[in-house]
N, C-alpha and C positions, 0 to 999 in steps of 0.2 A: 332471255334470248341468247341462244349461243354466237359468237363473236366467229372475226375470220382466225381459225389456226393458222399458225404458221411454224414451218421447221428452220430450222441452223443447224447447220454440223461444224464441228471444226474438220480438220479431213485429216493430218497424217494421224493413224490410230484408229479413228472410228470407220473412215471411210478406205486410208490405204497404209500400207506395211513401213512405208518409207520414212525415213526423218532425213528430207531430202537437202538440206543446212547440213549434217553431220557426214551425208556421203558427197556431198561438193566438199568439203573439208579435208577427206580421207582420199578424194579423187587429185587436188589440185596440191596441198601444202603438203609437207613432208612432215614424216610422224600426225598428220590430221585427226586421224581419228582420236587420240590419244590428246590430241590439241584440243579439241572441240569438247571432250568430252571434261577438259580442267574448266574450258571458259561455260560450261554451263552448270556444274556445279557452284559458279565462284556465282552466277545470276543467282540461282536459286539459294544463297545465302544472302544474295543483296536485296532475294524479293521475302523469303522468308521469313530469315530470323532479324536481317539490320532494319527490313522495310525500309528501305531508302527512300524519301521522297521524290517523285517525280521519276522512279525509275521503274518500269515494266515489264514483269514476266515475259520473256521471250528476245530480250535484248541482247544476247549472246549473237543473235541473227544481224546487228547491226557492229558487235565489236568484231566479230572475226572478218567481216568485210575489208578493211585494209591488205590482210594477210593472207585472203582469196585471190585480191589483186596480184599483189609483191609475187604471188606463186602464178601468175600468169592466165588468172581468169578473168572471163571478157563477157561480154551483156551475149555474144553469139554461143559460144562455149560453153556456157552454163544451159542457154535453152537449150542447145544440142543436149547436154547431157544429162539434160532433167527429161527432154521427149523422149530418151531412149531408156530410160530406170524408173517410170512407173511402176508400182507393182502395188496390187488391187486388194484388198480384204478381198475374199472370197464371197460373191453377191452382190459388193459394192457398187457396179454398174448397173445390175436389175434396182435395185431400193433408189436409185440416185434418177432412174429415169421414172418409176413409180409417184416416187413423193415430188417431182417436179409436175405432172399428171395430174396428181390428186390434191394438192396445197402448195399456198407459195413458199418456195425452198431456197434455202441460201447457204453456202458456204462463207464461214467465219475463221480463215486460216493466220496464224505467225507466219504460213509458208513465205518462200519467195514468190515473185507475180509468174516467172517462167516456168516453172514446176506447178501451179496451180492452174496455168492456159496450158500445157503438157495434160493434165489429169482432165481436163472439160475437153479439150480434143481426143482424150481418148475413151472417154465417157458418153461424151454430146449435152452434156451437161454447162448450163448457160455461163459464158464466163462475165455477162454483166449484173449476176446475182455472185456473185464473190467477191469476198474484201480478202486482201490479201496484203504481203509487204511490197510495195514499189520500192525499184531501185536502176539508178542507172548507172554503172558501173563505171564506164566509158567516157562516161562526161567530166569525171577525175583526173588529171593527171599525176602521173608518178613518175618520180625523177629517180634515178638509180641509186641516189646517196639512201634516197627514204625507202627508197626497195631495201638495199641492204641492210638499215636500219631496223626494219620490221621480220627480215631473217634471224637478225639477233633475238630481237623480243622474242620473238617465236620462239627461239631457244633458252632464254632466258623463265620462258613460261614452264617449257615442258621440265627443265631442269630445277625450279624452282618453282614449283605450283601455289607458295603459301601467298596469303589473303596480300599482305604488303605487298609483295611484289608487283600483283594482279594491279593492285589500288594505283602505285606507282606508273605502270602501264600505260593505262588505259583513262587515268584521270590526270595524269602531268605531263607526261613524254609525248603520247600521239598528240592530245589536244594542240601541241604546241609546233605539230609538223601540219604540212599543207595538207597531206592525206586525212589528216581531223575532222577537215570538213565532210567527211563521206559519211563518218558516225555522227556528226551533228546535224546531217541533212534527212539519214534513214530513218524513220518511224514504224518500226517494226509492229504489228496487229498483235498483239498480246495482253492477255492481266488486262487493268481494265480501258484498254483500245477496243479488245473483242466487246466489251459491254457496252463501248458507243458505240461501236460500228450495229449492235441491235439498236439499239435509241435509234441511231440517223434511219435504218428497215422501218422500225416502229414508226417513227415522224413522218416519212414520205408513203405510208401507204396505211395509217391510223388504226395501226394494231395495236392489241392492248396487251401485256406481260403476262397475262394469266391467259393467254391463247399460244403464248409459246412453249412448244417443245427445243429445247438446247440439249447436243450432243456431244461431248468431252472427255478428256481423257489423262489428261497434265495439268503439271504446273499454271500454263497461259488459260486453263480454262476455269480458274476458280473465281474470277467477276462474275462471266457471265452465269456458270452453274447457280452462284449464290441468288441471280439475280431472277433466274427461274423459279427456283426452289423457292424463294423470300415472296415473290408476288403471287402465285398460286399457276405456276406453269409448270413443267416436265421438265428435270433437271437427270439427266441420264448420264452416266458414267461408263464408257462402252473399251471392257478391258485397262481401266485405268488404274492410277497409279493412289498412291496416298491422297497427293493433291486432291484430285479426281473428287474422290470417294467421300471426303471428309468435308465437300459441296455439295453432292450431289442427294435425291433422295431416290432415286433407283441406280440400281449395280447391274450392267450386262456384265457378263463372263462367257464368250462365245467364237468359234472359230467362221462365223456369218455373218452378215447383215441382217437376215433377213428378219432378224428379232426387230432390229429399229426399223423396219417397213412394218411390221404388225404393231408396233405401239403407238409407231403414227398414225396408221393408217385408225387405229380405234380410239386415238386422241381428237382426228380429224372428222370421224363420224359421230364420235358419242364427247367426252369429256375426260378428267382428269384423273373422275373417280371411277372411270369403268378403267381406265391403265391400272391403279391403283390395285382393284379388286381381281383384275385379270393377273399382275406382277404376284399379289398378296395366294394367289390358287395357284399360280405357277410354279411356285417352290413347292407346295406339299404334293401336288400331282399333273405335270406338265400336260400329258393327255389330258386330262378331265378339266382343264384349266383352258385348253384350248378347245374342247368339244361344246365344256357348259358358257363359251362366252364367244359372242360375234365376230369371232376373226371369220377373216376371207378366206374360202377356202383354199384355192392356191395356194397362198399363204404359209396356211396350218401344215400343207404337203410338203412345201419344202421346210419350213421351221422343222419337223418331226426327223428329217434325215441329216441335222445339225449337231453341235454338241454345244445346247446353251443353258447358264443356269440364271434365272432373272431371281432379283431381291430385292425388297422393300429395302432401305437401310436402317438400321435403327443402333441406336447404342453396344445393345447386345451381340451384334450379330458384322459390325464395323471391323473389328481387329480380322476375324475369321476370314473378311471378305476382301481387305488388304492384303494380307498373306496370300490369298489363294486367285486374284485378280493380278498381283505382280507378277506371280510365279507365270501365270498363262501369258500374261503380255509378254513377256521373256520367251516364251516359246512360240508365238506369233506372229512376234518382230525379231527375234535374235536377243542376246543376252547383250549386246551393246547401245543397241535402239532403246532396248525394253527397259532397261537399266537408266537410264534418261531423266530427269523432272519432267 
C-alpha cells in the first residue's frame, strides 16, 4: 500500500533567486558583500573539513547577526527589505501553489523568518508549513562601545580573512561581549536542523521517509538529502552546488520549476520508481520520456518550452554534472549567490 507522499523544499535556490542573509549583508554592513561571503566560506570549513561538533551548516546566518545590528538593522528594516527583493525562480509560484493542492508541502529554509513570511505572502503559500531561522533582533541591546567594537572586527575580518582570526572572533571576543548572546540564542535551520525539522513533519502527521520527496541545493541541505536518498525517498538536487549533488540521487539543471512539479506530481501518483524510470528516459530523449510516461499534460506543455536536463546521478556521470550545475547556478543566481556553499 502506498503511504501519504509528502514534499519539502528548501527555498533560496530551488524555489527563489535570493540568498536573502548575503543581500541584508551587502545592504546594511559596509564592504557586506565581501563580509558575508569570508564568514561563509570560514562555515563551510567549520562544517566540512574540521566538522566541528555541534556546529551547523548555515551558521554564518547566526554570526553575522551582531554586525547587521552594529550597521543599524532592525526586526522592521529587514522585513521591509526582504518584502521588497523577493525574486522568484521562474514557475516557482505556479509549482508552490500546485504541490500545496496536490500533497502535503513544506518549506525547510536556513532563511530568516522575514524573508520566508515575505516569499508566502507573495506566493500565498502557507507560512505555518515553514521552518525557518527565528530571530528577534530588537530584543538585544547594543551599547555603542560594542557597536564600535564590531566595526572593528568587521574590519579586522575583511583585512585579515585567515581561519585564526575568524576563530579568535567569533569564539573568544564576541562571546565575551553582551551582544554574544544574540549568537547564542539564534538557531539557524540548517545541516542537520533541516533533518529534524522533517523528523518533527514526519512525527506530527506519521509520514514515513520513503514517501518523501526533499528539494536542495547547498551546503545546509546534505542531512536532509542523505536522509531521502538513505531511506528510499527523492533526494533532488535542483541547480546545486557540490554539496547538493554528492547527497542527492537525482540532478535538476533547469532555468524552471516546473520540472520539480512533474516529479512530484508523478512521486505523488505513482511511486519512486516511476521518477526514476521517467528521470533515467529523460536524459536519452526528453520528448519521448515525457510522452511514454504519465505526466500531466499541462505540465509536459510547459516543462517542453524550458531549458531542463534531469539525471540519475551515479559515479560516472557526478564530476560532469558538478561542473555544469555550478556553472548554471552561477548564471541563475549571479556569480556571487551562485558561488556560495
Amino acid at each position: 500500500m502506498l503511504g501519504k507522499k509528502f514534499f519539502v523544499s528548501d527555498c533560496e535556490g530551488p524555489i527563489s533567486v535570493n540568498d536573502n542573509a548575503f543581500e541584508l549583508a551587502g545592504h546594511f554592513i559596509e564592504d557586506g558583500e565581501k563580509f558575508f561571503q569570508i564568514i561563509s566560506h570560514y562555515d563551510d570549513i567549520l562544517v566540512d573539513e574540521i566538522k566541528r561538533p555541534d556546529y551547523n551548516a548555515g551558521n554564518t546566518l547566526k554570526l553575522i547577526l551582531p554586525f547587521l545590528k552594529a550597521y543599524g538593522a532592525t526586526n522592521l528594516n529587514m522585513r521591509e527589505f526582504s518584502s521588497k527583493n523577493v525574486l522568484l525562480i521562474p514557475g516557482a509560484r505556479a509549482t508552490l501553489g500546485l504541490l500545496q493542492f496536490i500533497m502535503p508541502s513544506y518549506i525547510v529554509s536556513t532563511s530568516y523568518e522575514p524573508y520566508i513570511q515575505a516569499l508566502c505572502d507573495l506566493t500565498n503559500f502557507s507560512f505555518n508549513k515553514c521552518y525557518c531561522t527565528r530571530l528577534d533582533l530588537d530584543s538585544h541591546p547594543l551599547s555603542e562601545e560594542e557597536k564600535d567594537k564590531l566595526k572593528e572586527f568587521r574590519f579586522s575580518i575583511i583585512s585579515d580573512p585567515e581561519f585564526d582570526n575568524l576563530e579568535r572572533i567569533f569564539w573568544e571576543e564576541i562571546p565575551g561581549m553582551e551582544i554574544g548572546s544574540l549568537i547564542k540564542e539564534i538557531k539557524p535551520v540548517g545541516g542537520e536542523a533541516k533533518k529534524e525539522a522533517i523528523l518533527d513533519i514526519m512525527g506530527k502527521n506519521n509520514y514515513q521517509a520513503c514517501d518523501l520527496m526533499y528539494v536542495g541545493d547547498s551546503i545546509t541541505d546534505v542531512e536532509p538529502l542523505q536522509y531521502a536518498k538513505e531511506n528510499g525517498g527523492i533526494a533532488v538536487s535542483f541547480n546545486g552546488n557540490e554539496f547538493a549533488l554528492d547527497n542527492a540521487s537525482i540532478a535538476v539543471i533547469s532555468d524552471n520549476t516546473v520540472i520539480t512539479s512533474t516529479i512530484a506530481d508523478l512521486f505523488n501518483r505513482y511511486d519512486r520508481e516511476m521518477v526514476l524510470e521517467f528521470a533515467a528516459s529523460f536524459k536519452k530523449n526528453p520528448e519521448k520520456a515525457v510522452k511514454d510516461h504519465p505526466v500531466n499534460p499541462q505540465l509536459a506543455y510547459k516543462l517542453a518550452e524550458t531549458n531542463t536536463r534531469l539525471e540519475i546521478i551515479t559515479e560516472d556521470n557526478l564530476e560532469e554534472l558538478k561542473e555544469d550545475s555550478c556553472k548554471f547556478r552561477k548564471e541563475i543566481r549571479g556569480e556571487s549567490i551562485g558561488g556560495l556553499g
